[in-house]
N, C-alpha and C positions, 0 to 999 in steps of 0.2 A: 691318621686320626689319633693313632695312640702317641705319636710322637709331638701331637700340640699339646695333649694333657699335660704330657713330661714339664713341656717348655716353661709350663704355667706355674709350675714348683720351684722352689730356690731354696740354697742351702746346700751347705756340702754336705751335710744326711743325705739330703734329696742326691746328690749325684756320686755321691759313695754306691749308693743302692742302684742308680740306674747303672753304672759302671761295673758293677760286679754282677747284675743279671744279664749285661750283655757277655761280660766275659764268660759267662756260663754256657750262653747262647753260641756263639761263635766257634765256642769250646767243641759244643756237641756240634756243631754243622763242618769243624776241621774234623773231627772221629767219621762222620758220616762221608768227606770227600777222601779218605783214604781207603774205606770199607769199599767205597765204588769203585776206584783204581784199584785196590786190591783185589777185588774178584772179576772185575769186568776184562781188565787186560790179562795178557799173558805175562807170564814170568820177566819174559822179553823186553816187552813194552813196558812191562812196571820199572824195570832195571834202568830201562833207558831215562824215564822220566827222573828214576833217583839220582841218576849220575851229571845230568841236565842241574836239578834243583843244589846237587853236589855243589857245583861248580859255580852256579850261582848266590849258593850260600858263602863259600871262602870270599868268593871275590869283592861281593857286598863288604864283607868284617875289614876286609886288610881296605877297603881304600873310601871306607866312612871317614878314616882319621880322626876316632873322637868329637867329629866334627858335630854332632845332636847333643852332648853334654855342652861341645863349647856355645853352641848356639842357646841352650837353658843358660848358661851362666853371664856370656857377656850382654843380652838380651833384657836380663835381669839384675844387672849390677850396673847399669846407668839409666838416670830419668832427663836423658836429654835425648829426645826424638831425633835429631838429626843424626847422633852419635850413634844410637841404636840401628839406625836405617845403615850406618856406612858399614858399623860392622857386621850387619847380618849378610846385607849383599857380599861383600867380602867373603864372609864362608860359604855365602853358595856360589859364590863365582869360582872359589878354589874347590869344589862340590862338582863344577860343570867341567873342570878342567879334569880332576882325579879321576873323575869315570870315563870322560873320554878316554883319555888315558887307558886306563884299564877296558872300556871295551874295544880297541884298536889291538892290544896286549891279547886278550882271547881268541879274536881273529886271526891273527897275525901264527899265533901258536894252534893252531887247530888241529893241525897234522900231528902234532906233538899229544894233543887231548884225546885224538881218537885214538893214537897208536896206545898212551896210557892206559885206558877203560878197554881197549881193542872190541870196540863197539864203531861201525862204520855208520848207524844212525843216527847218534851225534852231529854228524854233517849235516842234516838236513835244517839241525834247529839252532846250530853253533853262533846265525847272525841275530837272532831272537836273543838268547840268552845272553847275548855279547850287551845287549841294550839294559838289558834288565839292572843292573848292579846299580848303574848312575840316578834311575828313577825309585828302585828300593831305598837309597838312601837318602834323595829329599826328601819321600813322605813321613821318616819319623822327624826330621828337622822341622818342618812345618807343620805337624801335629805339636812339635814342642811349641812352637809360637801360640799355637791357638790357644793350648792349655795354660801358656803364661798369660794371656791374656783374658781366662778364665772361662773359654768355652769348651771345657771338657765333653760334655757334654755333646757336643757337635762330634764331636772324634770319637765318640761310645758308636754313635747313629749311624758316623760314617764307618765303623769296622762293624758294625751289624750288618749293613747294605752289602759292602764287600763282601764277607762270607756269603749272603744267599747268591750274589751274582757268582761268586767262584763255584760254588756246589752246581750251580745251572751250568757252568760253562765243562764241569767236568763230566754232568748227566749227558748233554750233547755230547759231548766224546763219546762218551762210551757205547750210548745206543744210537749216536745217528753218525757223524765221521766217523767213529773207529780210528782214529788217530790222534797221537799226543800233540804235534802240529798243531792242531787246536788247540791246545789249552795255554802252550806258550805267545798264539800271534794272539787271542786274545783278556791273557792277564798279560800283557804287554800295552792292548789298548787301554784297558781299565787303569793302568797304574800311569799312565799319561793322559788319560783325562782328568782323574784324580789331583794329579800336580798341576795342571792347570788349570783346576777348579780353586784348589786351595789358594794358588797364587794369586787369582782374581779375587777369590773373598777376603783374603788377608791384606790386598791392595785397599780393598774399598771400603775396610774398621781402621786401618792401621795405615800403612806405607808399600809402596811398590820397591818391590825387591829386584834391581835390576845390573846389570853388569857396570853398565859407568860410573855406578856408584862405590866402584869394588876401589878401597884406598891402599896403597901399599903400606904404608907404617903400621895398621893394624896386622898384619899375618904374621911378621913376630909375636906376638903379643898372644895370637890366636895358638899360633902352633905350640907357645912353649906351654901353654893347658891343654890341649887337645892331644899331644905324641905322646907325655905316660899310657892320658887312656888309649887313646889309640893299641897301643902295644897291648897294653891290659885285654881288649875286649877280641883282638886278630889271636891272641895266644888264647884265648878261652875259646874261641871258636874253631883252632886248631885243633884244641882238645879234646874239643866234641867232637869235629869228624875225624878225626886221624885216622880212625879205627876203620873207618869206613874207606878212605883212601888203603891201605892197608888189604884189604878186603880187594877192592880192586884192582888192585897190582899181582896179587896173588891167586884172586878167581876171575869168576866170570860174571858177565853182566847178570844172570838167573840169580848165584850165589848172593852180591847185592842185594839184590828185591831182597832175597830172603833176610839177608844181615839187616837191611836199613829197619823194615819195619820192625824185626827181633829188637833192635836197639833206640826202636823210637821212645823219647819220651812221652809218659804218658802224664794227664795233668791230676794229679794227686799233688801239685804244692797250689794248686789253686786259694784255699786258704788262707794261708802260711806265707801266702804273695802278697795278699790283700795286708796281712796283720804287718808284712816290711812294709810295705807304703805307709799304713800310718805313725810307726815305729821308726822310722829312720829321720823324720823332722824331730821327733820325741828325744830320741837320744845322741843326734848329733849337737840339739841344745845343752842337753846332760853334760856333754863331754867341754859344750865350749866353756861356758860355767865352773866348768871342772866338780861336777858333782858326781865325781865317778861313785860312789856307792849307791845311788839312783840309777846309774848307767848300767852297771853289776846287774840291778833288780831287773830293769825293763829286761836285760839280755837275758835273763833268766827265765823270766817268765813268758818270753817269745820261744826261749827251744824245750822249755817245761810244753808248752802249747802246742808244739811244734812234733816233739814226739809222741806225744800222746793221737792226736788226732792222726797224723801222715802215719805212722806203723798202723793202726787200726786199718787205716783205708789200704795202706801198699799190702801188708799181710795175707788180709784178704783175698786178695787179686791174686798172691802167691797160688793160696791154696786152690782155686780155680782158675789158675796159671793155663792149663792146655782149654780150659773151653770160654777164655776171654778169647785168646790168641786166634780160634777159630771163628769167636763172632765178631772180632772187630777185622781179621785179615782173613780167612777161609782156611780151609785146611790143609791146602798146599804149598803152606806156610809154616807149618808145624815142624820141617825139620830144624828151625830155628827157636824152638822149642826152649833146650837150654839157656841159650842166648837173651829170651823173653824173659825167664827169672831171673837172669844174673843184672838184665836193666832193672826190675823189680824191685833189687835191693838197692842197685844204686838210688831209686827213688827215696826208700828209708834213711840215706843217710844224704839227700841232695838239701832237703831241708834246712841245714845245720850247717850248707856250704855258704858261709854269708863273710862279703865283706863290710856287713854295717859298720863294725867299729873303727876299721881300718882307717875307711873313706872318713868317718865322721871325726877321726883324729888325725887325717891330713897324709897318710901315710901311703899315698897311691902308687912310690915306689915300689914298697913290700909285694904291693899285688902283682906288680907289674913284673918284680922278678921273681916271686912264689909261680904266677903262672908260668913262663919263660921255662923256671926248670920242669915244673911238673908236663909240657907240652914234649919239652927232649927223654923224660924218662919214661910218658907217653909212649911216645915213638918207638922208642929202643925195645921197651917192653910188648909191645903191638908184636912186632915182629918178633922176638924170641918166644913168645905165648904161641903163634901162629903156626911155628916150625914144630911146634912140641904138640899142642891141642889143636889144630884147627881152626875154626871161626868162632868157636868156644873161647880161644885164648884169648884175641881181644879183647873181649866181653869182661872177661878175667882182671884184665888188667885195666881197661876203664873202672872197676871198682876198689880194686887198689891203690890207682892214683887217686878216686873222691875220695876213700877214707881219710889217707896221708893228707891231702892237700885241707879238707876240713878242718880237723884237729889242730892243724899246721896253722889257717885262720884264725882261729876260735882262742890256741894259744897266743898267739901274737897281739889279737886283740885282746884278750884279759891283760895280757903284759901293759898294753898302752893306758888303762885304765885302774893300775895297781894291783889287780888281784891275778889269782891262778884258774888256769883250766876246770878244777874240779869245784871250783866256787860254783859254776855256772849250772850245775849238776846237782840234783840228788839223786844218790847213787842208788838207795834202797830202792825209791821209786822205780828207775831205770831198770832193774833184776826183776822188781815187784811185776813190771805191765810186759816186760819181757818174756816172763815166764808163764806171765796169762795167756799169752799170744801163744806161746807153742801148746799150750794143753787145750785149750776151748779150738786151735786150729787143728790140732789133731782129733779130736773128734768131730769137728767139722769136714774134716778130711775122709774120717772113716763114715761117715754119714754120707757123703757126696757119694762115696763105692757103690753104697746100697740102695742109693736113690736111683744109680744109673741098671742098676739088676731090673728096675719098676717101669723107667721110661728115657725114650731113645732124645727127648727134646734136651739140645743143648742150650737152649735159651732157659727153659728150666731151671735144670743143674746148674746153671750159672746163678742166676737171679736167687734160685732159694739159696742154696750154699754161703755164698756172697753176704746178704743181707743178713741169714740167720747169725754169724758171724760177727759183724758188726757191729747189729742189732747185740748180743750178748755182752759184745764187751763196752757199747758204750753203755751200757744198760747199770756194769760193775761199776766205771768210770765215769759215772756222770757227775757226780760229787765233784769231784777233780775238774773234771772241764768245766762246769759251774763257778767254780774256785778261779781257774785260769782266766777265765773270759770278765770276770767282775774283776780281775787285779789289771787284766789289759784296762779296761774301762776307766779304770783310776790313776792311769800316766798319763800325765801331760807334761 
């Protein structure tokens, strides 16, 4: 019922708002399917499932090929239907090949995957997850089709659905199978009913996407846009788990569980997400134009926005760092405890990890080889952190390399649009909300000690702490974020 009202609306107001309350929505129902794996399995079973999701996360990035950017771009760069129909079949014909590919590849190495993780349950799920990479990667290709053809909306509704059926599918796990088994045979159903729901509704607005239509002359043409990013998005997502690979090489599947959740992201750029989607049509017209002192502004006032809100909310979280950790993963979870802060901060400065300008001045090389190195000094770093700290050290050094590789952005892009680094900046402010943050958290710190002398609830201690906190300092800040959000308002 609530979903015909929606329909009856039009307007990208209208589906700005419905897209960003579902992303809320979904938000909190992934918090809520990790809180149930978290406390329902054992150490064991949780490890197994990370190292399962491991594997199917690398394998998904390296053998996309870019191929959902090339699909937005050659989709949308010709108004000849016929043309558009050869080249989409085409990438997903090279879509059905790459994943077989790669799930025969999984197979094939199995023995090699269990001895890696040296986790013999692996086996039991190695032909499930082997399937999974090829269907993970049609459905953001064909969610790109839908949104080109402006049914966003329908893809808000369909990741709403998704999330309730996965939260059921992992409640069944936990109180009635008791096995992960289940959640892999079926979110393997669901993401192949999924593709072939989409393929039948995108057939019956638009065109049948089929293999005979797959033309050989386009795949040059495809690959030479699709292998920068390609490289771009498999080196970012080495990045992100390296650490986690690392981890498993060196421990044990328990150790995992503990590290992945220590090191999951949490969604504090929610925001900040939202403000790059409408920000990035904004100022990659800036830039074609060549109105770079417009383009200066906008960047400016996206990471003015940017730091003010994300430090308030990560801060936060800092200061009630051990009794988030225990209500979102339990408490035997907590020797990952340091681990939990050191992701924290990285969240403080992931913000401000943006290739807006880059991409919007064409410079997809730079990314391609900034990430490249940052993934090998990654690595190198993982491991000499490891031998010296522990599962600490990773942690360590995934924040070293976001600082570095940030600032590294942030320069390159001010370079491409004539200005410096510190234009993008006021530095007073910076010191100013900085220094707010450690005095109003230190007594919110020392406030949190005394509340816990009066009562044993950690749901408590969190929510008041937390809020009080925030509540404070946007209370100081509100000016500012007032200020922010009416300059956002006036870029176009």
């Amino acid at each position: 019922m609530i979903f015909e009202k929606i329909k009856t609306f039009k307007g990208a107001a209208t589906d700005s708002i419905v897209l960003t309350f579902v992303r809320v929505i979904t938000t909190i129902l992934g918090l809520l399917v990790t809180k149930l794996l978290s406390t329902q399995l054992t150490l064991e079973e949780y490890g197994t499932y990370s190292q399962a999701m491991l594997i199917v996360s690398t394998a998904t990035s390296i053998s996309i090929l870019g191929l959902t950017n090339a699909v937005n771009y050659f989709y949308n760069a010709s108004d000849n239907k016929e043309e558009k129909q050869k080249y989409v079949s085409t990438m997903f014909s090279i879509q059905y090949l790459v994943g077989t590919i790669t799930a025969i590849l999984i197979v094939v190495c199995h023995s090699f995957i269990i001895h890696y993780f040296k986790n013999d349950q692996l086996d039991k799920i190695i032909y499930l997850i082997a399937l999974m990479p090829l269907l993970e990667n049609l459905l953001p290709m064909l969610q790109v089709l839908f949104v080109s053809i402006g049914r966003a909306k329908l893809i808000a509704i369909r990741n709403f659905i998704i999330s309730v059926l996965r939260l059921l599918v992992v409640v069944i796990t936990c109180y009635v199978t008791k096995n992960i088994l289940t959640i892999f045979v079926i979110l393997l159903l669901l993401d192949l009913i999924q593709v072939v729901y989409f393929m039948y509704a995108f057939s019956k607005t638009n065109f049948k996407i089929k293999l005979c239509y797959f033309t050989g002359k386009y795949v040059m043409p495809i690959m030479r846009f699709s292998i920068p990013m390609a490289i771009y998005i498999m080196c970012n997502s080495f990045t992100r788990d390296i650490d986690k690979y690392v981890i498993s090489f060196f421990t044990d599947t328990t150790t995992l569980a503990i590290y992945t959740n220590a090191s999951k992201i949490l969604p504090f750029d929610m925001i900040t997400a939202s403000f790059i989607t409408v920000l990035i049509p904004i100022i990659t017209r800036q830039v074609s134009n060549k109105e770079y002192y417009k383009a200066k502004y906008t960047m400016k006032t996206y990471l003015r926005l940017g730091y003010i809100l994300t430090w308030i909310a990560v801060f936060g979280a800092v200061i009630v760092a051990k009794e988030l950790m225990i209500f979102l993963y339990s408490e035997k979870y907590l020797s990952g405890l340091s681990v939990f802060i050191v992701y924290l901060l990285v969240d403080m400065v992931r913000f401000a990890n943006t290739s807006m300008l880059l991409v919007a001045t064409g410079k997809t090389n730079l990314l391609m080889i900034s990430t490249l190195v940052s993934l090998v000094l990654n690595f190198v770093l993982n491991i000499i952190s490891f031998k010296m700290l522990g599962i600490f050290g990773p942690a360590i050094s995934t924040l070293i390399i976001t600082i570095g590789l940030t600032f590294y952005l942030l320069s390159m892009g001010a370079k491409q649009i004539n200005c410096f680094l510190n234009e993008f900046f006021d530095f007073k402010e910076v010191l100013l909300i900085f220094a707010e943050l450690l005095v109003i958290g230190l007594l919110c710190y020392l406030l949190k000690i005394n509340i816990a002398n009066y009562t044993n609830s950690n749901v408590f201690i969190l929510a008041f702490t937390y809020l009080l906190f925030v509540g404070m300092m946007f209370l100081i800040n509100k000016n500012r974020i007032i200020q922010c959000l009416k300059e956002v308002n006036k870029l176009k």
